[in-house]
C-alpha positions as CSV (number, residue, x, y, z in Angstrom):
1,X,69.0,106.0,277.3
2,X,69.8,103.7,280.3
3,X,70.9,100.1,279.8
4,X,68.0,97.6,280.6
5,X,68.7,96.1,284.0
6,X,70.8,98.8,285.5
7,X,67.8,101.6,286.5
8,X,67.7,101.0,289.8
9,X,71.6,100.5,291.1
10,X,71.5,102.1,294.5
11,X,74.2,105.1,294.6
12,X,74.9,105.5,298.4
13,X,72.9,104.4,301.9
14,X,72.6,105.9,304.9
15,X,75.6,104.5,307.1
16,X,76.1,105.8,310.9
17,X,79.8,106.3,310.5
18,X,82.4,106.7,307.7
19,X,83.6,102.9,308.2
20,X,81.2,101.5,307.7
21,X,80.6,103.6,304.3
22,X,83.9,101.3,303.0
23,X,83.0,98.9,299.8
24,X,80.1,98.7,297.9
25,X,81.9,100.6,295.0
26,X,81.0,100.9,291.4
27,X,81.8,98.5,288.4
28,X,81.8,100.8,285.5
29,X,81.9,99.6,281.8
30,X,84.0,101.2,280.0
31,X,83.6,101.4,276.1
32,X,85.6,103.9,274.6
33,X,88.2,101.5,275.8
34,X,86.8,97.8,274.4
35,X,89.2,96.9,271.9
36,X,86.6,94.6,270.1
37,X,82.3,94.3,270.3
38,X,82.4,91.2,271.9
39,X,84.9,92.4,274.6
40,X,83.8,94.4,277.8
41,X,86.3,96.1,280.4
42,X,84.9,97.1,283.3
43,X,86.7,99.0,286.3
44,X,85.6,98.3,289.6
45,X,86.5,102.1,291.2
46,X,87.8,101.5,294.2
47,X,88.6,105.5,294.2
48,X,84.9,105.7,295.7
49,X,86.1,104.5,298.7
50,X,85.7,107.2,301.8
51,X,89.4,108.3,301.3
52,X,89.8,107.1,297.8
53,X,91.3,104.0,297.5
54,X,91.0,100.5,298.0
55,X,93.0,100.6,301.1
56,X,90.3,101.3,303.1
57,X,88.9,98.2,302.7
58,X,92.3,96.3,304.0
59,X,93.0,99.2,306.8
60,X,89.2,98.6,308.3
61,X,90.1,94.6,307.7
62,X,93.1,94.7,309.4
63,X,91.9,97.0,312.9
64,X,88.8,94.9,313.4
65,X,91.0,91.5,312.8
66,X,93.5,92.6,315.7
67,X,90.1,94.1,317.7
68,X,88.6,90.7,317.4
69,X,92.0,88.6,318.4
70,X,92.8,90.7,321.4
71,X,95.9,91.8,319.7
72,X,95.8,95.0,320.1
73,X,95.0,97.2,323.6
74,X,93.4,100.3,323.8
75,X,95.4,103.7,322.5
76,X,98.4,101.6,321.6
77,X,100.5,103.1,318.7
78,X,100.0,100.9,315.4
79,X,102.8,100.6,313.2
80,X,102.8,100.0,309.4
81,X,104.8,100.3,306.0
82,X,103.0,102.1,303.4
83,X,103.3,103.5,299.9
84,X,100.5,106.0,301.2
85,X,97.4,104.8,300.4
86,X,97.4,102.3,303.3
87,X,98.6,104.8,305.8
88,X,96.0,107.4,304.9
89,X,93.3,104.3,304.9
90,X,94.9,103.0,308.6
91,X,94.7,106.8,309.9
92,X,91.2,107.5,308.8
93,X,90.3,104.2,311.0
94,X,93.0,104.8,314.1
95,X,91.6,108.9,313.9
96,X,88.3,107.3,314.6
97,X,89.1,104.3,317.1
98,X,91.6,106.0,319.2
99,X,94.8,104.7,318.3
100,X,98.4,106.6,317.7
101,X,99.2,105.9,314.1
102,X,103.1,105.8,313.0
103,X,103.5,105.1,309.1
104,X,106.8,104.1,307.5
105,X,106.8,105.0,304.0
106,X,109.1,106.0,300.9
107,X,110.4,110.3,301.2
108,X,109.5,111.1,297.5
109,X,105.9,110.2,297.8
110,X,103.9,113.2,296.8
111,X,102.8,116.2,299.0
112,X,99.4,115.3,298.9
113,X,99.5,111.5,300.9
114,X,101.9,113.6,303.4
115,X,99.8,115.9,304.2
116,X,96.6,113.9,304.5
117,X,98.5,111.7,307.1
118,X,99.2,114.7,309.3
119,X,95.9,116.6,308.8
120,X,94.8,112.7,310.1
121,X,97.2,112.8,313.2
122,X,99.5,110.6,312.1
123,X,103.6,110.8,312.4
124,X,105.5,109.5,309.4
125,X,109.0,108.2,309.1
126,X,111.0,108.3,305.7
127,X,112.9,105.5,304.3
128,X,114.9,105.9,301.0
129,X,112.9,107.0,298.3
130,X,115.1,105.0,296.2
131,X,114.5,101.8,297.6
132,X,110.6,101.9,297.4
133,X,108.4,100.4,299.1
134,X,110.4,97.4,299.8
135,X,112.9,99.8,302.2
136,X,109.7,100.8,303.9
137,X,109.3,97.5,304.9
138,X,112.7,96.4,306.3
139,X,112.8,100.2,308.1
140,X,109.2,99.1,309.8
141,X,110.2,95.8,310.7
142,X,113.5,96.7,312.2
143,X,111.6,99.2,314.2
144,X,109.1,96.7,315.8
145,X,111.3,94.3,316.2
146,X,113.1,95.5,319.5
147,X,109.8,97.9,320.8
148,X,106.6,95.8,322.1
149,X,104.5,99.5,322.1
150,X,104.0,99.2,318.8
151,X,101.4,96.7,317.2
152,X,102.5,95.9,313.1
153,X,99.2,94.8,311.2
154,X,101.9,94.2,308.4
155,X,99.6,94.4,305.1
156,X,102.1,92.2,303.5
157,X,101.2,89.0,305.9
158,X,98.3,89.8,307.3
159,X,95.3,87.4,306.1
160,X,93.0,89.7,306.7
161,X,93.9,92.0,303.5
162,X,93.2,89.0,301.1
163,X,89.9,88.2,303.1
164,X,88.6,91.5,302.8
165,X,88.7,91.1,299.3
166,X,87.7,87.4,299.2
167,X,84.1,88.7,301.5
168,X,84.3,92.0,299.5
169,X,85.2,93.1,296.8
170,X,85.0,89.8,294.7
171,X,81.5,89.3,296.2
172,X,80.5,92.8,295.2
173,X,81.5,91.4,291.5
174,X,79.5,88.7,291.3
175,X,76.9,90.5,292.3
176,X,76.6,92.3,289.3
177,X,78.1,89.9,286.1
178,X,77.4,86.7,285.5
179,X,80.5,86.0,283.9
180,X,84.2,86.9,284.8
181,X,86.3,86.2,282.0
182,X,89.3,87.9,283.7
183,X,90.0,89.7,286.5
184,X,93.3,91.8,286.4
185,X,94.9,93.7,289.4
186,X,98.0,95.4,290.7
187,X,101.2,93.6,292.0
188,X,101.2,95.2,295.1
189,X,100.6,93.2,298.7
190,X,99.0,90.2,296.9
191,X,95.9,91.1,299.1
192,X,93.8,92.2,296.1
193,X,95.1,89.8,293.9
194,X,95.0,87.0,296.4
195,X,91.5,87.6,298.1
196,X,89.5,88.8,294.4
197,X,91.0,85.8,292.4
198,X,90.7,83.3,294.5
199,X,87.1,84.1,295.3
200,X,86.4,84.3,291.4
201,X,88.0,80.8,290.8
202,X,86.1,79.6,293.4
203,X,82.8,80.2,291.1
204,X,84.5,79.4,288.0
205,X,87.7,77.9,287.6
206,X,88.3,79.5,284.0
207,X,88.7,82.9,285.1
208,X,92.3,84.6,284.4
209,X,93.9,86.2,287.2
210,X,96.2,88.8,285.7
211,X,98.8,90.6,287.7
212,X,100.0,94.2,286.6
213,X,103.7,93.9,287.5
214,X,106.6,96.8,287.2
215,X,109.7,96.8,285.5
216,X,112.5,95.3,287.8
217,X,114.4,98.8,288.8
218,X,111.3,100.9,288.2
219,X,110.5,103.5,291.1
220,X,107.0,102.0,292.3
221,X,104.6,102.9,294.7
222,X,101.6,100.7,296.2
223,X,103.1,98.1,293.3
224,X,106.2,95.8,292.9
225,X,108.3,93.6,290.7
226,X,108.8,90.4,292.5
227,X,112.4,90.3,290.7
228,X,113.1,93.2,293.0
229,X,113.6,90.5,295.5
230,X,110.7,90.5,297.9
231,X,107.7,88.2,297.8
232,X,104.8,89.8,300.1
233,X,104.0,86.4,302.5
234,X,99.8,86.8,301.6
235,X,100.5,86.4,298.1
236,X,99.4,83.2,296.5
237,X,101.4,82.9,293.2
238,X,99.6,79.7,291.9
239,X,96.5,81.7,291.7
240,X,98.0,83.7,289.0
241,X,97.6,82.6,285.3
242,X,99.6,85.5,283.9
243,X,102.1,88.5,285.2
244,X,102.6,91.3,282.6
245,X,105.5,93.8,282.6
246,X,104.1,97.6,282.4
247,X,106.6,100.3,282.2
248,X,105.9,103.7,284.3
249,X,106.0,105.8,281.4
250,X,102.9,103.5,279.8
251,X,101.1,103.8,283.2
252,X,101.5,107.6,282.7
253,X,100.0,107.4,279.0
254,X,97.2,105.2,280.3
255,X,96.4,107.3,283.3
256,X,95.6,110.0,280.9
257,X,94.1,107.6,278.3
258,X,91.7,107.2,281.0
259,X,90.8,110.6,282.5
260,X,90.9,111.5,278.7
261,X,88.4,109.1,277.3
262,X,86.8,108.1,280.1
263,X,86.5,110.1,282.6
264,X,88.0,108.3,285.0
265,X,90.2,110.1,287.2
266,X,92.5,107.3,289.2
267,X,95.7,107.4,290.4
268,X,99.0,106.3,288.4
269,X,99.1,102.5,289.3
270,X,95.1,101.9,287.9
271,X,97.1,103.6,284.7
272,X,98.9,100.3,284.8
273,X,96.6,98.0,285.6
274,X,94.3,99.4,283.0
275,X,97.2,99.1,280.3
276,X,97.3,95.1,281.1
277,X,93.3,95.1,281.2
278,X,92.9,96.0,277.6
279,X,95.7,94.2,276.7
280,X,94.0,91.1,278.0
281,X,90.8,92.2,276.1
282,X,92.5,92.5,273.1
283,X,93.5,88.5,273.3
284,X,90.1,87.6,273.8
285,X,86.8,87.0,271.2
286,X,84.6,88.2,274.1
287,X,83.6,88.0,277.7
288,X,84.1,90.7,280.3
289,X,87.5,91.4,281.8
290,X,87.3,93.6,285.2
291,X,90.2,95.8,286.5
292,X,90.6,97.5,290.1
293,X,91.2,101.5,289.9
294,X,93.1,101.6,293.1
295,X,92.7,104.8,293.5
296,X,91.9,108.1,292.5
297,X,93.8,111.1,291.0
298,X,94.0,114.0,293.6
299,X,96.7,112.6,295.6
300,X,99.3,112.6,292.6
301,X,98.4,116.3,291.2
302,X,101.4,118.0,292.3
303,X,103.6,115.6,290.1
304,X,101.4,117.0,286.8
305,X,101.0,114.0,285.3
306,X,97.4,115.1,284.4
307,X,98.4,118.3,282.7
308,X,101.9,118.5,281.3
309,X,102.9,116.8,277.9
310,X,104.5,113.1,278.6
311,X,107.9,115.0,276.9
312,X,107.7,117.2,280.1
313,X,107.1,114.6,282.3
314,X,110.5,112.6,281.6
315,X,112.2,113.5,284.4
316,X,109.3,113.1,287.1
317,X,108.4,109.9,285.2
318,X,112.6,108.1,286.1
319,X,112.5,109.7,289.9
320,X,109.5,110.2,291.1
321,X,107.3,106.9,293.3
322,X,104.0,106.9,291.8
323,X,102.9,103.4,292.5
């Protein structure tokens, strides 16, 4: 039987290119997971996204804010850190607008965000897998430093990221509940984080703003410990009620967790984020608390986290960049 209210959600559009098909994802309740009655968890799947992640919504923010500024002239070569969501997100758009797309981003990423970048056109260079996404970074800064034919959108201080999520996806939220007792993301940029919370505070103050942070030392893709010494620029710390440590072996567990009783097939990071989520909903009466699946799960099969036992994944689990 379908829930009063929710027979008519549209389920697509008719859009004249792939851009514009970025946003407008689903918020999806999911129960199996509410740790109480009175508690609702909803996951806003950002994995329906054109290239599955919530990138897309940042790389289109991020063209069109240079298009708009003059910033950026026709077929020059865009340069950009990545963990590989962004890239994939940036060469998508730059495949479609013309532009040369070089991507910095950590060598033990797995084999499918590589290959997607090149079926897409675009060249990659590897910093140390070791020092995350954070080397990324410094090796893409250094780089556009001393060469003016590159143009850096640089996710990490870019305003646009935040404001695609302030005009987006936080709008797309409210849209559908009334009430947003907490709102719980990834440590990554601060663009989701930033843009989302503030946007939610905006229409009511009491809302929690939760960030899923990494272990200090843990091998992280797309998210971060700020103990690891870096501070992305866009993010706005005071918006933040509460960081939570989440170890990469419980974002494995949960990644299952929710393929397994859910459904829901995202990427490592929502694993994560979705560990802090019902975490949160366990501290609370009721209300609804609403987490971003960054992601989905197709980029990260080669690792087998899907399929192996978490005793066989041990090894994969203390090298490999997931987030």
């Amino acid at each position: 039987m379908i829930e009063p209210g929710l027979e008519n959600r549209p389920c697509g559009g008719r859009y004249g290119d792939i851009v514009q098909a970025i946003g407008h994802t689903p918020l999806v309740e999911l129960k199996r997971l509410s740790p109480k009655p009175g508690v609702r968890i909803y996951a806003k799947l950002e994995s329906h996204n054109p290239t599955g992640s919530v990138k897309d919504r940042v790389a289109r923010a991020l063209i069109e804010d240079a298009e708009e500024r003059g910033a950026i002239a026709p077929g020059q070569t865009i340069l950009e850190p990545t963990s590989g969501n962004t890239g994939i997100s940036l060469a998508m758009i730059c495949s479609r607008k013309g532009y040369p797309l070089k991507v910095v981003m950590p060598d033990n990423v797995t084999v499918e965000r590589t290959q997607l970048l090149h079926m897409y056109g675009a060249e990659i260079v590897y910093s140390p897998g070791d020092q995350g996404s954070n080397g990324a970074v410094a090796m893409a800064l250094e780089m556009a430093e001393g060469d003016a034919s590159y143009y850096m959108p640089y996710q990490y201080g870019n305003q646009a990221n935040p404001r695609a999520h302030y005009e987006g996806t936080a709008v797309e939220i409210l849209e559908e509940l009334d009430e947003v007792t907490a709102f719980v993301a990834g440590l990554g940029t601060g663009g989701t984080l930033t843009g989302t919370g503030r946007r939610l505070k905006e229409e009511n103050p009491s809302t929690l703003v939760v960030a899923a942070e990494p272990l200090q030392g843990e091998l992280v893709q797309g998210l971060r410990s700020l103990d690891d010494g870096f501070i992305p620029p866009i993010l706005d710390l005071d918006l933040l009620d509460r960081k939570i440590f989440v170890s990469n072996r419980d974002s494995v567990v949960w990644t299952k967790k929710l393929l397994a009783e859910e459904g829901v097939f995202a990427g490592v990071s929502s694993g994560a984020i979705a560990k802090i989520a019902h975490r949160v909903a366990s501290e609370i009466d009721e209300g609804n608390v609403v987490f971003v699946v960054c992601d989905d799960g197709w980029k990260y099969l080669s690792s087998g986290v899907y399929t192996k036992p978490l005793e066989e994944l041990e090894e994969v689990i203390e090298t490999a960049s997931f987030w």
